[in-house]
MARTI-446272 format. One record per residue (C-alpha): residue number from 1; residue in one letter; x, y, z. Coordinates in pm, whole numbers, plus 50000, padded with zeros to 5 digits. Layout:
<nodes>
NODE   num   residu       u       v       w
NODE   NUM        a       X       Y       Z
...
</nodes>
This chain:
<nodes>
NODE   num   residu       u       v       w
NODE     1        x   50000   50000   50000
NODE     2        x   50196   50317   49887
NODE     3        x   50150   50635   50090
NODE     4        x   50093   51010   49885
NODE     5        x   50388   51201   49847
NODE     6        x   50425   51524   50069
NODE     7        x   50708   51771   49954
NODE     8        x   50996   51806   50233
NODE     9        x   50778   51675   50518
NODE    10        x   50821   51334   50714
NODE    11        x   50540   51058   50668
NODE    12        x   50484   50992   51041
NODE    13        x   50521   51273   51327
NODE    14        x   50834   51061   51449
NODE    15        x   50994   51054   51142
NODE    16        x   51353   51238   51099
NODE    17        x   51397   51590   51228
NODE    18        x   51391   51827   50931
NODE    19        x   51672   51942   50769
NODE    20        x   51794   52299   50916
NODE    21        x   51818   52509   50607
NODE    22        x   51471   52460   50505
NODE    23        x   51556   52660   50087
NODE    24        x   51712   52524   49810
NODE    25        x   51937   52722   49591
NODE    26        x   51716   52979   49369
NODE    27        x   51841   52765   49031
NODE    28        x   51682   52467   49186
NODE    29        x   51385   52599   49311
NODE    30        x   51038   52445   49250
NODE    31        x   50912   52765   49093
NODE    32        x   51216   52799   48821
NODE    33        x   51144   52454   48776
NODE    34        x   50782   52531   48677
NODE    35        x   50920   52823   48444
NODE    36        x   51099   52591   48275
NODE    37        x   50830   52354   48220
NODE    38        x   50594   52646   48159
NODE    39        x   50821   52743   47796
NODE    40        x   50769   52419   47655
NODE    41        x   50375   52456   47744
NODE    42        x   50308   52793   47659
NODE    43        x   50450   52910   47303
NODE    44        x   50338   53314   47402
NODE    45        x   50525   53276   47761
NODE    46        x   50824   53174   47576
NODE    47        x   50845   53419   47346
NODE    48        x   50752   53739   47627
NODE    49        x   51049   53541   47819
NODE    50        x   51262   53590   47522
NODE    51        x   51178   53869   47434
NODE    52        x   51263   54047   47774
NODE    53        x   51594   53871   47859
NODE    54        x   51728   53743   47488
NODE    55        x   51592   54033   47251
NODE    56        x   51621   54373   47479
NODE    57        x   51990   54308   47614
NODE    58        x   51999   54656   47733
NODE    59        x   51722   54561   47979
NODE    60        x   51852   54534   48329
NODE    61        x   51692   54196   48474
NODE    62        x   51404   54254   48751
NODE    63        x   51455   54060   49062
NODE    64        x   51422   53704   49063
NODE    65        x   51312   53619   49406
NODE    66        x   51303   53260   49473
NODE    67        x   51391   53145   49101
NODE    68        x   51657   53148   48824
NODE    69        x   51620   53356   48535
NODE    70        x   51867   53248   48333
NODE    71        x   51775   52894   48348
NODE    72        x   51452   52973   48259
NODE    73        x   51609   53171   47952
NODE    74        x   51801   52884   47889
NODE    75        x   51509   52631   47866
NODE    76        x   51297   52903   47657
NODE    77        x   51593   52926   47368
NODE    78        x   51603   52504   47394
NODE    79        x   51196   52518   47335
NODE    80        x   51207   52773   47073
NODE    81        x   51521   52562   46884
NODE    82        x   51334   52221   46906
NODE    83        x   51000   52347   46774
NODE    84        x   51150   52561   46499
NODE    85        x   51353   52216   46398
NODE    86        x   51045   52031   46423
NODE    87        x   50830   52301   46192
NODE    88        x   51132   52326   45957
NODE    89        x   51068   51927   45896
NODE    90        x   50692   51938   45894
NODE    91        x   50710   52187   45638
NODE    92        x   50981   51982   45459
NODE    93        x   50742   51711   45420
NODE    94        x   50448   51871   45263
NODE    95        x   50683   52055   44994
NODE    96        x   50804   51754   44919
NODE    97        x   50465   51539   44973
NODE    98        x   50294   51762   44703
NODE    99        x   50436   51743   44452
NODE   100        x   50509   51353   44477
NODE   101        x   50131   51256   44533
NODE   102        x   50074   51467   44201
NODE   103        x   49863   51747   44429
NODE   104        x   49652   51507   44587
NODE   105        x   49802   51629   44922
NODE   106        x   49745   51996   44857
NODE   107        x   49369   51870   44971
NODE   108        x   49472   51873   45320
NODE   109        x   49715   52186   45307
NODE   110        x   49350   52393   45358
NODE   111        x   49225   52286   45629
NODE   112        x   49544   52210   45839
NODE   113        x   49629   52543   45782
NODE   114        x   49302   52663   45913
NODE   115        x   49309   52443   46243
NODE   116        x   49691   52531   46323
NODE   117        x   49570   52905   46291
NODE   118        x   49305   52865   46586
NODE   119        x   49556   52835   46900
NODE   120        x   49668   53189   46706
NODE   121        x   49347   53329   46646
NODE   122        x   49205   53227   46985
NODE   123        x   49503   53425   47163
NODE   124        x   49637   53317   47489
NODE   125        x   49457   53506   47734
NODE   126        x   49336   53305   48014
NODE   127        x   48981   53472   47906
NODE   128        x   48994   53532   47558
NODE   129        x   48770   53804   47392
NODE   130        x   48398   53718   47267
NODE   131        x   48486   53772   46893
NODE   132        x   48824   53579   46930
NODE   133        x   48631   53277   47057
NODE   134        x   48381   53312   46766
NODE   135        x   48644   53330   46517
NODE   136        x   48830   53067   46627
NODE   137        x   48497   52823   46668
NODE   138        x   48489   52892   46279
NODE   139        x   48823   52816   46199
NODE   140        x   48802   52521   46379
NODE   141        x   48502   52351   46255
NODE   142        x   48537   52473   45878
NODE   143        x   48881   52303   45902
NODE   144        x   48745   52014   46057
NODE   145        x   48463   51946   45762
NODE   146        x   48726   52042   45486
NODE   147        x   48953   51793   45648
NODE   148        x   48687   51497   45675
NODE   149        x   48582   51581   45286
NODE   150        x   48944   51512   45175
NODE   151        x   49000   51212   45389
NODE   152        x   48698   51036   45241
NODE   153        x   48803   51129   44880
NODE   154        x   49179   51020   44941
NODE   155        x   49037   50658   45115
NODE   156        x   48809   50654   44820
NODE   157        x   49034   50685   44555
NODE   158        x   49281   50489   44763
NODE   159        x   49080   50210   44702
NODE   160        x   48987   50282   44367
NODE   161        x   48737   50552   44344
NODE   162        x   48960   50744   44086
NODE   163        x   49104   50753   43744
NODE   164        x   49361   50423   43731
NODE   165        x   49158   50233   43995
NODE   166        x   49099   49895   43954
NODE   167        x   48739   49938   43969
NODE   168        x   48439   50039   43731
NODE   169        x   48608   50416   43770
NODE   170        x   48879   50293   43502
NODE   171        x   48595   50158   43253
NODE   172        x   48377   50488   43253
NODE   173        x   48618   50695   43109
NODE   174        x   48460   50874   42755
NODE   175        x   48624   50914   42438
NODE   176        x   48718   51243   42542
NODE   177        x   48945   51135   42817
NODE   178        x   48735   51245   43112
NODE   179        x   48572   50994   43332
NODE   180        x   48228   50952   43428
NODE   181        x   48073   51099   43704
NODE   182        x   47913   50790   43861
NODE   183        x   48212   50564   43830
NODE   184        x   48450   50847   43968
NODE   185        x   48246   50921   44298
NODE   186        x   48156   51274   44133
NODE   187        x   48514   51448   44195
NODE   188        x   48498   51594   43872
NODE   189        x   48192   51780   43999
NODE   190        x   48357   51910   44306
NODE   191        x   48641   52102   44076
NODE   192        x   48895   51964   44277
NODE   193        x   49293   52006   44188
NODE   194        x   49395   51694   44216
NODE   195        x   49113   51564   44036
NODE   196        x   49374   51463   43720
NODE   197        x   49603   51261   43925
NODE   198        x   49384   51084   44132
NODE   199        x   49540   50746   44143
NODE   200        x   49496   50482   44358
NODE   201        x   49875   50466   44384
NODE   202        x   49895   50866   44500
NODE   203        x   49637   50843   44730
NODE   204        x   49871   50553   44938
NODE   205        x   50128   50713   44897
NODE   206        x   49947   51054   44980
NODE   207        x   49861   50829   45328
NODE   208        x   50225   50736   45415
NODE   209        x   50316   51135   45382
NODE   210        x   50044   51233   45627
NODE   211        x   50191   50933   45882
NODE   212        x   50493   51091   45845
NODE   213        x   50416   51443   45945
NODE   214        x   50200   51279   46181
NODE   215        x   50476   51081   46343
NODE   216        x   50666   51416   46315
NODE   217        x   50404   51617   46505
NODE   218        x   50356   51345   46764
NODE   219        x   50798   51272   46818
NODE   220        x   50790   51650   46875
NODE   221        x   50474   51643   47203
NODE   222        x   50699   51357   47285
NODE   223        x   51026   51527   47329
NODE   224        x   50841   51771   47545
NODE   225        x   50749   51486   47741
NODE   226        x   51077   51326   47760
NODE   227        x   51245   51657   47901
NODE   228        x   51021   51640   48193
NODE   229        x   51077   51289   48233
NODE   230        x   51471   51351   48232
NODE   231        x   51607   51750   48323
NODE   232        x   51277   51865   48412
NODE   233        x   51215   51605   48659
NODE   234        x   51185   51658   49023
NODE   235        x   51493   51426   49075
NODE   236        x   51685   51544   48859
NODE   237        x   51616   51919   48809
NODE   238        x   51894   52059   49112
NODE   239        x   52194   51932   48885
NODE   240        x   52207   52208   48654
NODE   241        x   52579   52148   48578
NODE   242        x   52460   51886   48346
NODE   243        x   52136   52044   48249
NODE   244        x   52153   52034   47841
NODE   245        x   51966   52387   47843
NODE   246        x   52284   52535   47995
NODE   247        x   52505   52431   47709
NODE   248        x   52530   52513   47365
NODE   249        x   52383   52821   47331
NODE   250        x   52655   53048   47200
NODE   251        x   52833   53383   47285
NODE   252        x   52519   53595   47327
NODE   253        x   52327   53367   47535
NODE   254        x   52668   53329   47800
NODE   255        x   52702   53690   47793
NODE   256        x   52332   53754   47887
NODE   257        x   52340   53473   48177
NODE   258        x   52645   53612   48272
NODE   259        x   52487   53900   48300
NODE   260        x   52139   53800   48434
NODE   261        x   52302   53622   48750
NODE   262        x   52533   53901   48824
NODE   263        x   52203   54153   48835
NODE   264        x   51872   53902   49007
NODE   265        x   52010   53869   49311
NODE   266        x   52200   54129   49377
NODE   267        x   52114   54380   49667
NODE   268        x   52175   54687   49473
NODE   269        x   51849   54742   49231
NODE   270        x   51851   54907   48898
NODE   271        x   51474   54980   48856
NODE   272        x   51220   55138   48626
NODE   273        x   51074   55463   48776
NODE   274        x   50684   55323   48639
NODE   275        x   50765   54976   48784
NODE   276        x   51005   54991   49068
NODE   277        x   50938   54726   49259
NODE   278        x   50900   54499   48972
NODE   279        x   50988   54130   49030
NODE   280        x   50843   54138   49376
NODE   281        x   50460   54084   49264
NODE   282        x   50155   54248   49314
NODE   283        x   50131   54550   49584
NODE   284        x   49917   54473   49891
NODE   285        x   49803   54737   50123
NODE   286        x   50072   54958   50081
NODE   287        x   50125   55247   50383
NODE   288        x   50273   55547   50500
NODE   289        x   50284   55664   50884
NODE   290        x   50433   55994   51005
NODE   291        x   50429   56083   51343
NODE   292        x   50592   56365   51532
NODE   293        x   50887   56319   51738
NODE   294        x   50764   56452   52087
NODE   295        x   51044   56415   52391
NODE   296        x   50955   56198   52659
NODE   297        x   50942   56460   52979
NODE   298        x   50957   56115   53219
NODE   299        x   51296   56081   53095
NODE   300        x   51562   56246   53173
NODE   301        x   51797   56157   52903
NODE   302        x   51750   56134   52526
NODE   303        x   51963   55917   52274
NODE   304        x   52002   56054   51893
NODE   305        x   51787   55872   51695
NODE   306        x   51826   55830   51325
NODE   307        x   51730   55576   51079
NODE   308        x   52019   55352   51103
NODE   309        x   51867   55307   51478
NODE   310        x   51592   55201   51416
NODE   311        x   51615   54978   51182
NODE   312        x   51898   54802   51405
NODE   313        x   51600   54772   51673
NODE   314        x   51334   54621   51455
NODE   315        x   51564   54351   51256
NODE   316        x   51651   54170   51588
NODE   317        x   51273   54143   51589
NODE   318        x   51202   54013   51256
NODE   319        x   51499   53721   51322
NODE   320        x   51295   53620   51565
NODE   321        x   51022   53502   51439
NODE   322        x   51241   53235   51261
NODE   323        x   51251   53033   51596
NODE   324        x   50995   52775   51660
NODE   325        x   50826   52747   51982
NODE   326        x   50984   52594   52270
NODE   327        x   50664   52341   52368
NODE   328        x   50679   52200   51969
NODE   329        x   50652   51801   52005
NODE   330        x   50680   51744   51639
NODE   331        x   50962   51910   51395
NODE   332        x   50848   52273   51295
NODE   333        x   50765   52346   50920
NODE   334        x   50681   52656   50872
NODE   335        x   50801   52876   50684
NODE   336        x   50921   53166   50882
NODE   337        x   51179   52937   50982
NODE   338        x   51334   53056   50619
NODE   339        x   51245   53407   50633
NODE   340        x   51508   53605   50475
NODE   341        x   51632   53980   50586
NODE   342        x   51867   54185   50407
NODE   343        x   51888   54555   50330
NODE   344        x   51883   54628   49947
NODE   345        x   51957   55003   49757
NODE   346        x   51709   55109   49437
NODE   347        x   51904   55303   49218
NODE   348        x   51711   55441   48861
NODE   349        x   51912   55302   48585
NODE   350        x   51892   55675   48409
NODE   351        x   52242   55796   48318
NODE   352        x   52371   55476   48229
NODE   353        x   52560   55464   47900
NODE   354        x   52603   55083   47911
NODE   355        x   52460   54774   48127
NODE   356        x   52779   54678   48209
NODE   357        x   52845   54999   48427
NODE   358        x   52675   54909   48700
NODE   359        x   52851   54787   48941
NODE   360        x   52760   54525   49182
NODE   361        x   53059   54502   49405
NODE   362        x   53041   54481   49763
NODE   363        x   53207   54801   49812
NODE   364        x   53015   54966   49555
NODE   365        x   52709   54836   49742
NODE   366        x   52843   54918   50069
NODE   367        x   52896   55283   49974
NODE   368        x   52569   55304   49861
NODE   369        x   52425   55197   50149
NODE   370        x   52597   55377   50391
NODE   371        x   52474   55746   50210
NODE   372        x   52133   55614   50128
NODE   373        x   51996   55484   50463
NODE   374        x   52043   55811   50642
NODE   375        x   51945   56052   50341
NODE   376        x   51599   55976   50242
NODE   377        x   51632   56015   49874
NODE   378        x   51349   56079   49589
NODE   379        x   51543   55793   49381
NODE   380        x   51813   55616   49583
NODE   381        x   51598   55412   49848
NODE   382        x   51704   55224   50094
NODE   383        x   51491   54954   50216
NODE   384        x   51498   54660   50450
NODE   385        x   51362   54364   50281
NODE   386        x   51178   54129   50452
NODE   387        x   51077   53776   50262
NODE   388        x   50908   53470   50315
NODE   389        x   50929   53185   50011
NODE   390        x   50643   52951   50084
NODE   391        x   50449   52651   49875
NODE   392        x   50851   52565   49767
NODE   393        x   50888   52942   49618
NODE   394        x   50588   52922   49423
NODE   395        x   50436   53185   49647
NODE   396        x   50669   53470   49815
NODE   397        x   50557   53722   50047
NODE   398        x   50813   54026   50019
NODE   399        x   50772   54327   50280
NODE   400        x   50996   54661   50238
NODE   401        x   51006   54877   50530
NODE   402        x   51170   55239   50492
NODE   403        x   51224   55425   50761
NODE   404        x   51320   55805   50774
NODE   405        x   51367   56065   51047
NODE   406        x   51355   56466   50923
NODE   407        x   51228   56776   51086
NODE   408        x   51132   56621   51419
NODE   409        x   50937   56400   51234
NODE   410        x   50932   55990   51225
NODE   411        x   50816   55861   50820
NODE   412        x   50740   55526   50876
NODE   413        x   50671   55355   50504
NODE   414        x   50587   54967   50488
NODE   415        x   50529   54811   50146
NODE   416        x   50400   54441   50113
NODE   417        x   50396   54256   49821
NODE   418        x   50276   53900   49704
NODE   419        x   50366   53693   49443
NODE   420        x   50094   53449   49337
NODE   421        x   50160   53074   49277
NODE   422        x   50241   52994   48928
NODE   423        x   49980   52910   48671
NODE   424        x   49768   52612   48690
NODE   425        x   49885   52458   48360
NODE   426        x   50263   52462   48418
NODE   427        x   50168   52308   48733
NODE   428        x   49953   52017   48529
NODE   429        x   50263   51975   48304
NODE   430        x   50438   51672   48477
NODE   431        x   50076   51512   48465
NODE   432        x   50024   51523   48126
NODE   433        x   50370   51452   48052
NODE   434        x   50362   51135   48237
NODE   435        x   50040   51059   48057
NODE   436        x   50245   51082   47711
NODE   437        x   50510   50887   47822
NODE   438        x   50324   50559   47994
NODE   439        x   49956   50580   47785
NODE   440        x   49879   50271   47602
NODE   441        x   50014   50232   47226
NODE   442        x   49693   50321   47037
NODE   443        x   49605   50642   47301
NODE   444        x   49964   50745   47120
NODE   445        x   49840   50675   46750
NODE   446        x   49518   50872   46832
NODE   447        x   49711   51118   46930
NODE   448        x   49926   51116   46675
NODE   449        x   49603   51130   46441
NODE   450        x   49468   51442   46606
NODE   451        x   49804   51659   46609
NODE   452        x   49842   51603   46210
NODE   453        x   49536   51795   46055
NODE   454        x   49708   52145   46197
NODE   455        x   50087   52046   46173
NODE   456        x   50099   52267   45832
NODE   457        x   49911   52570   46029
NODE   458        x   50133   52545   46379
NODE   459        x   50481   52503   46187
NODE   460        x   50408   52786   45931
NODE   461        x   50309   52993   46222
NODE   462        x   50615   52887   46444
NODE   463        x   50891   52945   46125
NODE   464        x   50725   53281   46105
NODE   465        x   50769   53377   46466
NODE   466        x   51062   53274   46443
NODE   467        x   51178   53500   46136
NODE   468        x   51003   53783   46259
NODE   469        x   51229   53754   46619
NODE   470        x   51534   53685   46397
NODE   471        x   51448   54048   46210
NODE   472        x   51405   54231   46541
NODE   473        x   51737   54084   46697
NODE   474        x   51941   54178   46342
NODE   475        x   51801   54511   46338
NODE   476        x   51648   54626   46623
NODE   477        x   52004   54736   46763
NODE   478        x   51903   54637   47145
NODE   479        x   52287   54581   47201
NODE   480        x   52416   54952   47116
NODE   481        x   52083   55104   47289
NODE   482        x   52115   55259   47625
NODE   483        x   52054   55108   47956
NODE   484        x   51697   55052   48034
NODE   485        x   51528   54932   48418
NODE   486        x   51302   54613   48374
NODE   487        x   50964   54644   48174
NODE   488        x   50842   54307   48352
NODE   489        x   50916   53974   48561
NODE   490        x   50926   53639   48397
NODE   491        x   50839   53502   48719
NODE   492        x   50539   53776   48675
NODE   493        x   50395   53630   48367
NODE   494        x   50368   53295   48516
NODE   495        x   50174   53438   48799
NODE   496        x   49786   53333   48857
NODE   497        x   49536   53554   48931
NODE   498        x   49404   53416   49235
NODE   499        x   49546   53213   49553
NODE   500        x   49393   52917   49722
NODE   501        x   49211   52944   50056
NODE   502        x   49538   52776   50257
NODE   503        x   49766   53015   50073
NODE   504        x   49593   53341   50118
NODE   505        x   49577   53243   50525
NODE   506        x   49942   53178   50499
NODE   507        x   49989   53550   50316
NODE   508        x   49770   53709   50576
NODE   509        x   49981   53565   50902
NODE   510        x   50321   53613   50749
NODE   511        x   50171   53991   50711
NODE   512        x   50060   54059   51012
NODE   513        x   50369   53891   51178
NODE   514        x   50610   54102   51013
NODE   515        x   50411   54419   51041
NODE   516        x   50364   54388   51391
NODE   517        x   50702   54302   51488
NODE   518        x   50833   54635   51295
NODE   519        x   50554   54847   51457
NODE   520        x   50712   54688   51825
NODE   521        x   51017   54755   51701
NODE   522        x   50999   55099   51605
NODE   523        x   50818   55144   51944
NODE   524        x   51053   55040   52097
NODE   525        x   51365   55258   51915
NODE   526        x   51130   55561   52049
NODE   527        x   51077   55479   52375
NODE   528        x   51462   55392   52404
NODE   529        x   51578   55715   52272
NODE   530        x   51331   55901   52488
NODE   531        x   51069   55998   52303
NODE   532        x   50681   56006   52382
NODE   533        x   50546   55671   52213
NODE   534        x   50153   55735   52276
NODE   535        x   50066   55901   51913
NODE   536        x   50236   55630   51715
NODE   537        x   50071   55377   51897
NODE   538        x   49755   55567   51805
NODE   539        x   49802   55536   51440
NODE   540        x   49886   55125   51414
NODE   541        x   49588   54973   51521
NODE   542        x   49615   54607   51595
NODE   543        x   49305   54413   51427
NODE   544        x   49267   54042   51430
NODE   545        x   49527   53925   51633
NODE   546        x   49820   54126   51496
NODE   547        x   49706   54257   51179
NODE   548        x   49802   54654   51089
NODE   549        x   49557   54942   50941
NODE   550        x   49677   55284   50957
NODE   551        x   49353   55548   51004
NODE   552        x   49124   55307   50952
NODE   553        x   48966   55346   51307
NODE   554        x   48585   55420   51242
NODE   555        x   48366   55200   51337
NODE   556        x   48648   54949   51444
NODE   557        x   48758   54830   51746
NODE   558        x   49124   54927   51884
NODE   559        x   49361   54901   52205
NODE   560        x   49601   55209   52328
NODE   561        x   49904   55143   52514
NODE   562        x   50057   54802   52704
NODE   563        x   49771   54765   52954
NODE   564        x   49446   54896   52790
NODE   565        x   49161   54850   52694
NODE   566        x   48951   54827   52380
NODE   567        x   48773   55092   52266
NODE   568        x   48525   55219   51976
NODE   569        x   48730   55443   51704
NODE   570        x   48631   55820   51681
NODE   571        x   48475   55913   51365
NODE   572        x   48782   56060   51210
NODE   573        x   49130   55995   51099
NODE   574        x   49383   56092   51369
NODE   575        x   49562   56400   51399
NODE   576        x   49933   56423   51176
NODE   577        x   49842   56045   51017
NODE   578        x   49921   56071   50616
NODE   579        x   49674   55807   50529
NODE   580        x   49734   55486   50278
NODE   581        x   49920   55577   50026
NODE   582        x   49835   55243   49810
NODE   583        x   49996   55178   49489
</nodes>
């Protein structure tokens, strides 16, 4: 009796004690794992993928948070190669096919190139527009009858139904060299091109063409199967040093991973002034608190109190929450245990003359941090980072917290942001990959059967893709073009819309949790330095067992100070609050 698998957790509550480092390295993460798969699924996901981190070279690379970029480049340039190899040989065959069957396979060149247009036509919105669905129902099922008209003529003159069958077809020909109507199944009626050389003889052969681009189509789903049977595959996926992705690709494509991996990771952030925090995911009640900074008269003494401070008092804080509870009888999961902290620097990529000038060196970074935590810049930010990976990095929960002290004044800004899990069908892609590989011998041939009718369509529209990306790259002149920030996240694009009930608890408590440990914290820096704590209290109002609001106090219910109690809200924002500031 086998048992269902359950990623990184023991079968039995006395199993083995966990391993300490609960993440994997970010280039053998579940979620760049998923990318990968998702290139081979998704033809448009490739390309955008391409497009961003293969065409535009002057693009700086967003943060990849939890994932590898450049292995998911890697496996979108492998994807694109196969299936432009597999078009080039579909098309091969019916250039060659017609004119050896005499034009009787021109027949099927109509409707295969109406079906392989409908994936096109339909787009690949998750929701595709009303008149896109219409026009793709046509294409579909006008291909569908052209298609079954031309198989029954081919059978039918296959097995003699034609001019030089073997049946009453070859005695009804007239003097003038035409053939009758009711011996010839009325094709010359139906004006058809091929009508002439409608041999019994071209129709087989006609047959054995179509298995061959048929056995073409299907060796090419099969590939895709293999490669998440072999490099794709859970087991196997972590060994990227022998991932065949990685090699091969040429000068460019090391130059740009070269490149990529110097920039994803890096704490220093080269951002787009429309998109700045791009690569982090989608905002979620972002905030702004100011409060004034009112001296204690209880105490004595004052400290100086700057932003350098405070932030020294509230990361203590976060670090805690990484240690599990002292009464746990059972090895503890979760995944606060992996939160990470670190202190990162945006910078606007403006003024750059080339990629390659900025710098990601320690000391670079180090001076960069040192001016930009204490000056509260318009452009250089710095921020601590606080972020949780969770579902194996397929959902990340990233919190920047800015802090800044000017004019007597304490700006507080806290900016959450969620990445969703990664879409449904890249998720489904080991499932129907396994399918492909271990179905039954005629499921294959069915298969095989259905992918033919719009092989002509899919590889005429993949060839042209692929022209069209080979113009842009030989004259676009991305390489000589100046520096630009990131227009968008691969890790983005794979995003869902929406979040299961489990995961949007588990992005709610890792919330609240950080949030309330950086209000404490900053609390705490004011009460230390000697400075009146009441009004900033005021203005974070705990709600549902640690969750924050800012001026959201009407009609809720809120608790002032250590030993208080709860109380209605007035009817009005408090005094000196700035109010959300949501983006």
């Amino acid at each position: 009796m086998s048992t269902a698998y359950v990623p990184q957790q023991p079968h039995h509550p006395d199993g083995p004690a966990p391993p300490e480092v609960l993440s994997v390295p970010s280039h053998a993460s579940e979620a760049t794992r998923l990318l990968c798969g998702g290139v081979y699924v998704d033809p448009d996901y490739r390309d955008r993928v391409i497009d961003e981190l293969y065409l535009h070279e002057q693009r700086i690379v967003a943060p990849s948070l939890g994932f590898d970029a450049a292995r998911v480049l890697a496996h979108a340039l492998r994807a694109r190669r196969q299936e432009l190899l597999w078009s080039a040989g579909v098309i091969g065959l019916w250039t060659v096919g017609i004119p050896v069957t005499g034009g009787l396979l021109a027949g099927l060149l109509l409707p295969s190139l109406l079906l392989g247009l409908v994936p096109w036509v339909g787009g690949g919105a998750q929701q595709p527009l009303p008149h896109r669905l219409l026009a793709a129902s046509v294409l579909r099922w006008a291909g569908r009858f052209l298609l079954a008209v031309y198989a029954v003529l081919v059978v039918a003159i296959a097995f003699g139904a034609g001019p030089g069958g073997s049946g009453s077809s070859s005695d009804s020909y007239e003097s003038s060299g035409s053939y009758d109507t009711g011996g010839s199944g009325g094709l010359d009626d139906l004006g058809l091109p091929f009508t002439g050389a409608a041999e019994p003889w071209r129709a087989w052969l006609t047959i054995g063409v179509v298995a061959l681009i048929a056995w073409c189509a299907a060796a090419q789903r099969d590939g895709f199967a293999r490669a998440f049977g072999a490099e794709l595959s859970p087991q196997r996926f972590p060994d990227a040093a022998n991932d065949p992705a990685e090699r091969g690709e040429g000068k460019r494509f090391a130059r740009l991973t070269r490149r990529i991996r110097r920039e994803q990771h890096a704490p220093l952030i080269m951002y787009d002034e429309e998109r700045p925090f791009c690569g982090a995911g989608a905002a979620h009640d972002t905030w702004v608190l100011a409060v004034e900074l009112r001296p204690d008269e209880e105490q004595r003494y004052r400290q100086p109190l700057g932003n350098r401070v405070i932030l020294d008092r509230v990361r203590p804080l976060i670090e805690q929450l990484r240690e599990p509870s002292e009464h746990a009888g059972t090895p503890v999961r979760d995944r606060l245990r992996g939160l990470e902290i670190d202190e990162c620097v945006f910078l606007p990529v403006e003024g750059l003359t080339d990629r390659d000038q900025a710098s990601y060196t320690p000391e670079v970074f180090e001076r960069h941090l040192l001016r930009a935590v204490e000056e509260g810049g318009e452009k250089r930010r710095h921020f601590l980072r606080i972020r949780v990976g969770a579902w194996e990095e397929e959902l990340g929960v990233t919190v920047y917290v800015r802090v800044h002290t000017q004019g007597r004044m304490l700006m507080l800004e806290i900016a959450p942001h969620v990445m969703p899990p990664v879409r449904q069908e890249f998720k489904r892609a080991d499932h129907v990959a396994h399918g492909v590989r271990t179905g039954p011998v005629l499921d294959k041939i069915v298969s095989a059967a259905t992918l033919m009718p719009g092989s002509a369509g899919r590889a005429l529209v993949s060839l042209f893709r692929g022209a069209v990306f080979a113009w842009r790259l030989l004259t676009g002149g991305h390489g000589s073009a100046l520096p630009e920030g990131p227009a968008l996240s691969v890790r983005e694009l794979a995003a869902m819309d929406t979040k299961s009930t489990f995961q949007e608890m588990d992005v709610a408590r890792y919330l609240r949790s950080i949030q309330d440990r950086v209000g404490h914290g900053v609390r705490l820096a004011l009460a230390e330095a000697g400075y009146e704590t009441g009004e900033f209290v005021q203005k974070i109002v705990n709600i549902s067992n640690g969750a924050v609001s800012i001026n959201r106090v009407e009609g809720s219910t809120f608790a002032i100070g250590e030993n208080s109690s709860a109380t209605n809200g007035g009817p009005g924002p408090q005094k000196g609050a700035s109010g959300n500031d949501g983006t």
